[in-house]
C-alpha positions in Angstrom: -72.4 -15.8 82.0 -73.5 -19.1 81.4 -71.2 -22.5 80.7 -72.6 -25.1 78.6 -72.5 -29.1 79.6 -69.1 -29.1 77.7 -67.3 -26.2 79.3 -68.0 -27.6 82.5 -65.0 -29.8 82.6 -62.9 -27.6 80.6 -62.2 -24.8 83.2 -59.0 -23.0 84.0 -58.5 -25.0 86.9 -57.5 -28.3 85.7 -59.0 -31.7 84.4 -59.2 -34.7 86.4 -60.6 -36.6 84.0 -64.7 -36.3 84.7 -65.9 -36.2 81.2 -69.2 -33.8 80.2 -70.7 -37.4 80.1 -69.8 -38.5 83.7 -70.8 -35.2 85.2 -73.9 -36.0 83.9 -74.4 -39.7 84.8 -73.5 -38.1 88.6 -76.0 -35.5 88.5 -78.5 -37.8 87.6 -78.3 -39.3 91.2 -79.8 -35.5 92.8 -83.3 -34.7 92.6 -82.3 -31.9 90.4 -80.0 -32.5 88.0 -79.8 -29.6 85.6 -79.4 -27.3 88.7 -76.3 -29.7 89.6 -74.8 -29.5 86.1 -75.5 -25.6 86.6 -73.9 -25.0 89.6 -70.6 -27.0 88.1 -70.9 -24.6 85.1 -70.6 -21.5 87.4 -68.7 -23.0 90.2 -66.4 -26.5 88.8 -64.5 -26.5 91.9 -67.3 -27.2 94.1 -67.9 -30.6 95.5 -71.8 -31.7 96.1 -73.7 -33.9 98.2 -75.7 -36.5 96.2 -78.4 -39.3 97.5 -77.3 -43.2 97.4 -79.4 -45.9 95.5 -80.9 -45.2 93.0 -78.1 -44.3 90.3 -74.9 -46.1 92.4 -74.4 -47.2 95.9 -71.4 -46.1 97.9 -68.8 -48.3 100.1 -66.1 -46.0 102.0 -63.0 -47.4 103.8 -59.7 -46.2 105.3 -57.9 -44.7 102.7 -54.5 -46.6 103.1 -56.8 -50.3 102.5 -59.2 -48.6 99.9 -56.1 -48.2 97.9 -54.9 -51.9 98.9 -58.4 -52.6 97.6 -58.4 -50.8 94.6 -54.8 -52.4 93.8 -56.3 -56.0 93.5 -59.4 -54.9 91.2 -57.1 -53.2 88.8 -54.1 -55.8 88.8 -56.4 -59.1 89.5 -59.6 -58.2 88.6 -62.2 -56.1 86.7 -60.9 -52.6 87.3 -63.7 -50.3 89.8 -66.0 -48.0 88.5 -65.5 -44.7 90.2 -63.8 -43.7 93.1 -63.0 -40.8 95.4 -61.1 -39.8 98.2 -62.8 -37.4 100.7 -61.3 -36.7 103.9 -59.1 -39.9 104.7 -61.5 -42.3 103.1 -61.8 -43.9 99.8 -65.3 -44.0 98.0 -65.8 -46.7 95.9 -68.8 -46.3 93.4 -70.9 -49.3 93.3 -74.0 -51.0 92.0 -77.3 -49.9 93.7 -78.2 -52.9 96.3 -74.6 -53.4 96.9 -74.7 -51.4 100.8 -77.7 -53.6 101.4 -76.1 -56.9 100.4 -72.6 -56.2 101.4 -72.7 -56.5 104.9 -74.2 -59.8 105.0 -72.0 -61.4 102.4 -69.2 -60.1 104.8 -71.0 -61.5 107.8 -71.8 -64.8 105.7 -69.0 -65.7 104.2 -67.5 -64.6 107.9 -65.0 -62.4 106.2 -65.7 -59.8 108.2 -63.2 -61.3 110.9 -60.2 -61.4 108.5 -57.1 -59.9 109.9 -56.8 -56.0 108.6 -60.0 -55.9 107.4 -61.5 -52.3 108.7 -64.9 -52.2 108.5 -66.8 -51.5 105.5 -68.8 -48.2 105.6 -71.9 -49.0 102.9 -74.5 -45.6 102.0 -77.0 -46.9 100.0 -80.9 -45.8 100.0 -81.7 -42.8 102.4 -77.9 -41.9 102.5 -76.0 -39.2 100.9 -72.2 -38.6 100.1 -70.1 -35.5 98.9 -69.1 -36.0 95.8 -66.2 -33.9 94.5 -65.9 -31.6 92.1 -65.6 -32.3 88.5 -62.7 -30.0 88.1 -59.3 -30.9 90.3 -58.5 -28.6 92.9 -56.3 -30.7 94.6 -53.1 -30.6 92.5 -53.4 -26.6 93.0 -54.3 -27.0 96.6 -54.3 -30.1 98.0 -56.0 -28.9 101.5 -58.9 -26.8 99.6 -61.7 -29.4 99.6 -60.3 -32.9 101.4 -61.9 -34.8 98.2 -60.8 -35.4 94.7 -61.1 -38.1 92.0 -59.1 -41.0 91.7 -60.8 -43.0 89.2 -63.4 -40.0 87.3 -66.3 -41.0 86.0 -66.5 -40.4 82.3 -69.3 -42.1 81.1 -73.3 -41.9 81.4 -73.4 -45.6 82.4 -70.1 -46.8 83.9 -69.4 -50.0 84.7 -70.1 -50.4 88.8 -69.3 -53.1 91.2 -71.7 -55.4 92.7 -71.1 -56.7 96.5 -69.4 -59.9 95.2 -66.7 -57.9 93.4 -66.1 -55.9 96.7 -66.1 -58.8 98.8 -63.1 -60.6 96.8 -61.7 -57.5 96.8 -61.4 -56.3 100.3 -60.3 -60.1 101.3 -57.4 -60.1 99.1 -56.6 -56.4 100.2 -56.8 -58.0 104.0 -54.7 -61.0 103.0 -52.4 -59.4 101.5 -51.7 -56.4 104.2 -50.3 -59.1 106.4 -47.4 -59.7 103.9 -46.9 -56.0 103.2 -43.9 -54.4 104.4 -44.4 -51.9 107.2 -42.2 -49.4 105.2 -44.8 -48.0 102.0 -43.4 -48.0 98.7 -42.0 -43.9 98.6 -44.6 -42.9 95.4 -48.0 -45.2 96.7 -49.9 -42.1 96.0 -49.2 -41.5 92.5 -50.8 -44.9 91.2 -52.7 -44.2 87.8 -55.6 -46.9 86.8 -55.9 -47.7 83.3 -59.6 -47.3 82.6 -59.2 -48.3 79.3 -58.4 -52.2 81.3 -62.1 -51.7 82.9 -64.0 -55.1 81.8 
């Protein structure tokens, strides 16, 4: 049986808030993306691997200062565009270039030295990243696939983050780890982002 674009996303299993749309806008990064969008339709739960830079660029850091990082862009700056976790790590969707230029704004601007900054893990062109599924597994089984969505994508052209964004970003999330209590606020994983706030 086959599931159109629409039903993709509308599965028993659960939304997570990947739109038909922002299926879509991912599987345009494969070589094949109508073979993408039809493997969702028959399987939503599974996770794929898609190619860096040419549709977005992908920056991955430890999950405890992605989170840090994704704090600051939604309550100081422009929001993020998407973002995953996978395995420990949280991927943050950015503008194509950005893995190129990040590292040397880091190394420039010497904030590569700042205390608790971990380093910056940048997949751009020739790399590849697993992508989760558009459909949430995680809230059914949390230890099925190790990645899930925490802000979906949901639009064929989403907003994405350029290197300069991620730069002020990951300093503030370093400066401001130093003044963060060693005892985590009890519900830190249940922050929601507003994409509606996204600029």
């Amino acid at each position: 049986m086959s599931s159109t674009r629409d039903d993709l996303i509308s599965g028993p299993s659960g939304i997570c808030g990947v739109t038909p749309d922002g299926a879509a806008w991912l599987a345009s990064a494969g070589t094949y993306p109508r073979s993408t969008l039809t493997l969702w339709g028959e399987r939503p739960t599974a996770p794929v691997v898609l190619p860096c830079g040419s549709v977005f660029d992908v920056v991955s850091v430890p999950a405890i200062f992605g989170r840090r990082m994704l704090d600051r862009l939604w309550d100081e700056g422009p929001g993020s565009g998407p973002v995953a976790a996978f395995r420990g790590r949280i991927l943050m969707f950015a503008a194509p270039g950005t893995a190129q230029r990040l590292p040397s704004l880091l190394r420039w601007e010497e904030f590569g030295r700042a205390d608790g900054m971990p380093p910056l893990l940048c997949h751009g062109t020739g790399d590849a990243v697993t992508v989760p599924a558009p459909t949430d597994t995680y809230a059914a089984s949390p230890t099925s696939s190790g990645s899930r969505w925490l802000v979906a994508p949901d639009t064929r052209n989403p907003w994405l983050p350029g290197p300069e964004v991620l730069v002020w970003a990951a300093v503030r999330a370093a400066r401001a780890a130093v003044r963060i209590s060693i005892f985590p606020h009890p519900d830190q994983d249940a922050k929601v982002y507003d994409v509606s706030r996204r600029r």
